[in-house]
N, C-alpha and C positions, 0 to 999 in steps of 0.2 A: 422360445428360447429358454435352455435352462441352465442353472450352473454347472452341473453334473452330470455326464451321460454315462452310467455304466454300461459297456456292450458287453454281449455273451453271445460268443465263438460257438456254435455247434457242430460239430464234425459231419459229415455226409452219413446218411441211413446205412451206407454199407459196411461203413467202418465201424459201426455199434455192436460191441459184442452183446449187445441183448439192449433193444432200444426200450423198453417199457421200466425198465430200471433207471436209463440216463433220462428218459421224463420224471419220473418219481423224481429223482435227483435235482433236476432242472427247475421243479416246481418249488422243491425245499430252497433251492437258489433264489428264487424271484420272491420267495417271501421273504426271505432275508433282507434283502435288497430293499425291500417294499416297507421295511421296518424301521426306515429313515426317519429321524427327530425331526429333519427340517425337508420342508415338502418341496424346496427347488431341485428339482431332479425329473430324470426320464430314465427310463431303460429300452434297450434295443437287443431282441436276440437275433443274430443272426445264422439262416438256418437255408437251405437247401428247398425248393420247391417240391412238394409232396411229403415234407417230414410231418411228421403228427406228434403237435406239441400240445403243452396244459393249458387249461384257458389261466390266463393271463390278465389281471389287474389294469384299470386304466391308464396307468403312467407307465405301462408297456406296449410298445409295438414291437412289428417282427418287418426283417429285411430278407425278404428271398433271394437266394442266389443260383446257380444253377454250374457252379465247378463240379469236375467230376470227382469220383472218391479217391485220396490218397492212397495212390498204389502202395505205397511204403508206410500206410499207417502203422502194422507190424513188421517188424526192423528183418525177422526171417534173415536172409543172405547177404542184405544191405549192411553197407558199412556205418560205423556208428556216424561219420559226417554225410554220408549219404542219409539217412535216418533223420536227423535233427535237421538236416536241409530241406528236405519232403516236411518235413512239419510245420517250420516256418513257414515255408510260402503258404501251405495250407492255412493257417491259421491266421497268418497277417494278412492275406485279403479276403479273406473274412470280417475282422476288423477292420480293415479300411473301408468296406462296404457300408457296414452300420456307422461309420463314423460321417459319411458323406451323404447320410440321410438324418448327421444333426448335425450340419455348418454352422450353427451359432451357439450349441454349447462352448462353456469356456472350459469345463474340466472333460476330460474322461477317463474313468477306470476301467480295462480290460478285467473282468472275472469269469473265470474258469467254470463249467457247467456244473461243477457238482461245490462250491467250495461256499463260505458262508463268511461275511462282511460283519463290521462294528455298524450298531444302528449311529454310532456317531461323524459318521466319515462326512456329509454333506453339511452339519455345520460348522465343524471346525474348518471348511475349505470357505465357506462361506465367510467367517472371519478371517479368510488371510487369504484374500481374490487377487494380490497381485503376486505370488508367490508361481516359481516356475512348475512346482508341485511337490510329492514327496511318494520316499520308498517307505512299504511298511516290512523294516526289517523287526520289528517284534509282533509276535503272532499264537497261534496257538495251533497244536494239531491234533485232531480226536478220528478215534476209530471210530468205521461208522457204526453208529446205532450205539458206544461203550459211552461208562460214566463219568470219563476222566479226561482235561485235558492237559497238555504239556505242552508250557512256556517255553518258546523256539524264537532264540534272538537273534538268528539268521534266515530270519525267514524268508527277505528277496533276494535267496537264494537257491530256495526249495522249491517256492509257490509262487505261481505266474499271476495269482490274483494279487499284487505285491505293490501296484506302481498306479497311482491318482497323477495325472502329466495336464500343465494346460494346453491347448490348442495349441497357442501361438508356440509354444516352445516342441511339441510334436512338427511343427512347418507341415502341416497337412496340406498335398495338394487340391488342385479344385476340381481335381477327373479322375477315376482309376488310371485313365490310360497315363497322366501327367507323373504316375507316379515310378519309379523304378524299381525292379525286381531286388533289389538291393538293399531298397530302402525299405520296401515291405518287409522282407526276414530281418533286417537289422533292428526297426524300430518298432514292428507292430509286432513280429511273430516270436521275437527272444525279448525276455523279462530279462535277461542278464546279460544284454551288452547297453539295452538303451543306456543304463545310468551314468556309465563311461562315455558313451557318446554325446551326450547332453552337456555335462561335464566340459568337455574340449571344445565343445560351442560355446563356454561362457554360460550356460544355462543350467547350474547344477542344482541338483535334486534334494531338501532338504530331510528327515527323519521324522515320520508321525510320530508323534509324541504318545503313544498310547498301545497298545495291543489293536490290530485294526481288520484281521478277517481269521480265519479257520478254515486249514486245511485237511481235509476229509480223504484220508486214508483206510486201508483193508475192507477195500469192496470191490468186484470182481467187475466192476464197467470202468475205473480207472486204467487210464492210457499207461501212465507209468509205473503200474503196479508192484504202489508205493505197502510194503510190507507195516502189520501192528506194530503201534506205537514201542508195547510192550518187547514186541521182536526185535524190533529194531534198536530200541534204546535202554534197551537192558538186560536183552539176555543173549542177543548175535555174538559172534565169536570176535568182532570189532570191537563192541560195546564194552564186553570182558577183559580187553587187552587195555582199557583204558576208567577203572574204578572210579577215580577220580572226576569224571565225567556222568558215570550211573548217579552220583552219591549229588553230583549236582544237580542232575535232571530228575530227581526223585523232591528237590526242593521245589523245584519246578513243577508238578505233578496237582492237578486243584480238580474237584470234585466239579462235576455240570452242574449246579447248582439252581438256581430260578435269576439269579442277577447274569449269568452268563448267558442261560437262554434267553432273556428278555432283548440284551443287547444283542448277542449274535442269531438267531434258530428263528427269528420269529414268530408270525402265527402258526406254522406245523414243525414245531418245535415237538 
């Protein structure tokens, strides 16, 4: 039993536009992870039988699956709701997979394969265990491999690594089959409708109080290929129509420093 279960979603070998890079990535993820203050925790990746992943730390196991590749992982002629529906289901039973190979955690976090966590997320949850859970709407995003991040205070809008939920308040059921196609893309495979959904149940979602993961933009195995920092938030032709906004994100802009990597990058920082 642990407090915390982070799982981590792998996409199908087919869908990897170059899988020896989303391991690299995946590895940097699990140390991350692994860089937790408070040792009640597990991780669970899960992954496709026959993928070839990093060895892996003791307070990780891996959950095989055997779905085939999302035909629609690239959007090509699909429409944008055909596109974001193909991904959902992909990706939330995925996650409900590894999550019914930890029935008696009380938390879990959905994190994205390549993106990197606060070493503090397990025990501030740990001091506040009856809590429905919380969104991490402050965040940070770095280019990969660059020396700067930028303070992003929407962040569970951006980044699907965003949302620590307890059990009881996910109603997890107790079979894949028990559960509905519905339920899966609504709850497990979109980071941005649970919170509204939770919400209308009475079960809403509180604010980490802290800066709580890093999302890892400008590298060529990102699914949403999410454009530099730099590009996007300061020199795009969006960026420019709105100064007032550069002049803020520029206060926002803090060097990787050794206290950031300690917290977020872990040991292959």
């Amino acid at each position: 039993m642990s407090l915390l279960t982070f799982i981590i979603p792998v996409r199908h070998q087919k869908n990897a536009r170059d899988w020896g890079l989303l391991k690299k990535n995946l590895a940097q993820t699990v140390a991350s992870i692994s860089n937790q203050t408070n040792p009640d925790w597990r991780g669970i990746i899960v992954a496709n039988e026959g993928a070839d992943l990093p060895v892996l730390p003791d307070k990780f196991s891996v959950t095989r699956v055997t779905f085939p590749p999302n035909d629609i992982h690239e959007r090509g002629n699909a429409t944008q709701d055909d596109f974001l529906d193909a991904f959902r289901l992909d990706k939330g039973r995925r996650v409900l997979s590894g999550m019914l190979d930890a029935p008696d955690s009380k938390f879990f976090m959905i994190v994205d394969d390549d993106d990197f966590v606060s070493s503090r997320i397990v025990q501030y949850v740990s001091e506040h265990p009856n809590e429905n859970g919380w969104t991490i709407n402050k965040g940070y995003i770095w280019d990969d491999g660059g020396k700067l991040l930028l303070g992003y205070n929407h962040f569970n809008h951006l980044c699907g690594t965003s949302l620590i939920i307890s059990s009881e308040a996910y109603g997890i059921p107790e079979s894949f089959e028990a559960a509905s196609v519905d339920w899966i893309k609504d709850m497990l495979g979109s980071h941005v409708r649970i919170e509204g959904l939770l919400a209308k149940k009475g079960k809403p979602l509180k604010a980490l109080p802290f800066r709580g993961a890093v999302y890892r933009v400008a590298h060529k195995g990102s699914h949403s290929n999410a454009p530099s920092l730099l590009q996007k938030y300061f020199l795009s032709m969006e960026a420019l129509k709105h100064p007032r906004n550069v002049l803020r994100n520029l206060t926002r802009l803090r060097f990787l420093g050794s206290k950031q990597r300690d917290e977020f990058f872990g040991t292959l920082s």
